[in-house]
C-alpha positions in Angstrom: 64.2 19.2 -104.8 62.9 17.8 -108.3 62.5 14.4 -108.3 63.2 14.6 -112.6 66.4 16.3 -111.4 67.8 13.5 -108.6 66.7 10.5 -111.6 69.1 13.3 -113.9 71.9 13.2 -111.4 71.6 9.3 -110.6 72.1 8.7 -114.3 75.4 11.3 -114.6 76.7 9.3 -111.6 75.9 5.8 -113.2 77.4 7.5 -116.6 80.4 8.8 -114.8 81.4 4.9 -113.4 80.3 3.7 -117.1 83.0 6.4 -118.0 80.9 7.2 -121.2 82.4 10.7 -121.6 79.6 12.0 -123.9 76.3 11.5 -121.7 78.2 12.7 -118.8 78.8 15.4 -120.9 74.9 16.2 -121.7 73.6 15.5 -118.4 76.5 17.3 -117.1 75.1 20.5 -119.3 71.5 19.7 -118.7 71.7 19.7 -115.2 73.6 23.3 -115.4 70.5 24.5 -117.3 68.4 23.6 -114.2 70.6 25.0 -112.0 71.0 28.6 -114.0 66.8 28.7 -113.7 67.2 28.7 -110.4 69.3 31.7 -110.1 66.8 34.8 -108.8 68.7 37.2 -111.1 71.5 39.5 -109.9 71.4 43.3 -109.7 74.4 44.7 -111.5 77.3 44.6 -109.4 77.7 48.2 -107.8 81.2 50.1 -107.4 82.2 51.3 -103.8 84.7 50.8 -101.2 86.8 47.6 -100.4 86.1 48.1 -96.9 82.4 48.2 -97.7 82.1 44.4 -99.6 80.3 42.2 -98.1 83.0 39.0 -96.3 82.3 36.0 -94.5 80.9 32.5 -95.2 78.1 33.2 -97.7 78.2 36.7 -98.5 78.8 35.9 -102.0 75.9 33.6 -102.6 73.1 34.6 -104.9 69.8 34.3 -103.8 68.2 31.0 -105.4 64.5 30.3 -106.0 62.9 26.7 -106.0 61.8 25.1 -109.4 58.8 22.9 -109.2 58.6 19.4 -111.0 56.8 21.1 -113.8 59.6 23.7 -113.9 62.1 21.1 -114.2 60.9 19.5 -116.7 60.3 22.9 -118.9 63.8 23.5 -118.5 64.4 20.0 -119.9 62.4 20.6 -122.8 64.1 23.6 -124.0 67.1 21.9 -124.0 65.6 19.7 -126.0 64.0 22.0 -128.5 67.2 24.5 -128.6 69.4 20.8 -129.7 66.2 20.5 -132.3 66.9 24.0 -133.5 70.5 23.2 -133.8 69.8 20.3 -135.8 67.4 22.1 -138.0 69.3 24.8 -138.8 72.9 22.3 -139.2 70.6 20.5 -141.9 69.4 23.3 -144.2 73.1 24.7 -144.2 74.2 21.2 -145.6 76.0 20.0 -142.7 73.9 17.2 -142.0 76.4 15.2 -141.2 77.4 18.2 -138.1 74.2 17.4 -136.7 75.1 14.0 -135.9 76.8 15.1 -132.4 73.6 17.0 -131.7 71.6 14.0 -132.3 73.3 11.5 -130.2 72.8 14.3 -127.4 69.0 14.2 -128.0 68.9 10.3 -127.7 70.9 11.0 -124.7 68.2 13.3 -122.5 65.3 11.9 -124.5 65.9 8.4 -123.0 66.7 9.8 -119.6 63.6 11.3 -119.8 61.9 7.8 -120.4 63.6 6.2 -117.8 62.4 8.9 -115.2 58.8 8.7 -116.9 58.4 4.5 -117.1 60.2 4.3 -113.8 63.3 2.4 -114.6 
C-alpha cells in the first residue's frame, strides 16, 4: 500500500471528525481516483445462463493490480491538473467566479500533498 495514499486517508479521517464537509469531500474523490487505477480493466460482461454465473464469496470481485508510490502520486497529479483545466476553461468562459469551488479544492489536495512531502 501507498504510503501518499494511508497520509490521504489519515487526513479524510482527521477531516471527517473536523466535520469540514468540503475536504472530506475532495479527498473523498481523490482517493476514488486511486482506487479506479487500480482496477485491471474488465472484459465486457458476457450473456449466458443463470445457472452458469459465477456465486459465492468473491466471485464478483474484479481483479485489482498494485500502484506503486510513483503511481500514486501520478494519479494525484492528474487530479490536480484535470481541477487546473476546469479552472482554465471556467475563466475564459467568464465564470471566474465558478472557479472559485474548484480552487478551494486545489488548496485542498495541494496542501495534503505538502503535508505528506514535509512530513507533518
Amino acid at each position: 500500500m501507498s504510503d501518499l495514499r494511508d497520509h490521504l486517508r489519515a487526513e479524510l479521517r482527521q477531516a471527517m471528525r473536523d466535520r469540514d464537509r468540503d475536504t472530506v469531500r475532495v479527498l473523498r474523490s481523490v482517493l476514488g481516483a486511486i482506487d479506479n487505477a487500480e482496477s485491471d480493466g474488465v472484459a465486457a460482461p458476457r450473456a449466458g445462463a443463470v445457472e452458469a454465473s459465477a456465486i459465492g464469496v468473491g466471485a464478483a470481485e474484479a481483479a485489482r493490480r498494485e500502484l506503486t508510490d510513483a503511481d500514486v502520486r501520478a494519479v494525484v497529479e492528474a487530479e490536480l491538473a484535470e481541477r487546473a483545466d476546469s479552472i482554465g476553461e471556467l475563466e475564459r468562459a467568464g465564470h471566474g467566479a465558478a472557479a472559485d469551488p474548484v480552487r478551494a479544492e486545489v488548496a485542498v489536495i495541494r496542501g495534503a500533498l505538502d503535508r505528506f512531502t514535509t512530513g507533518r
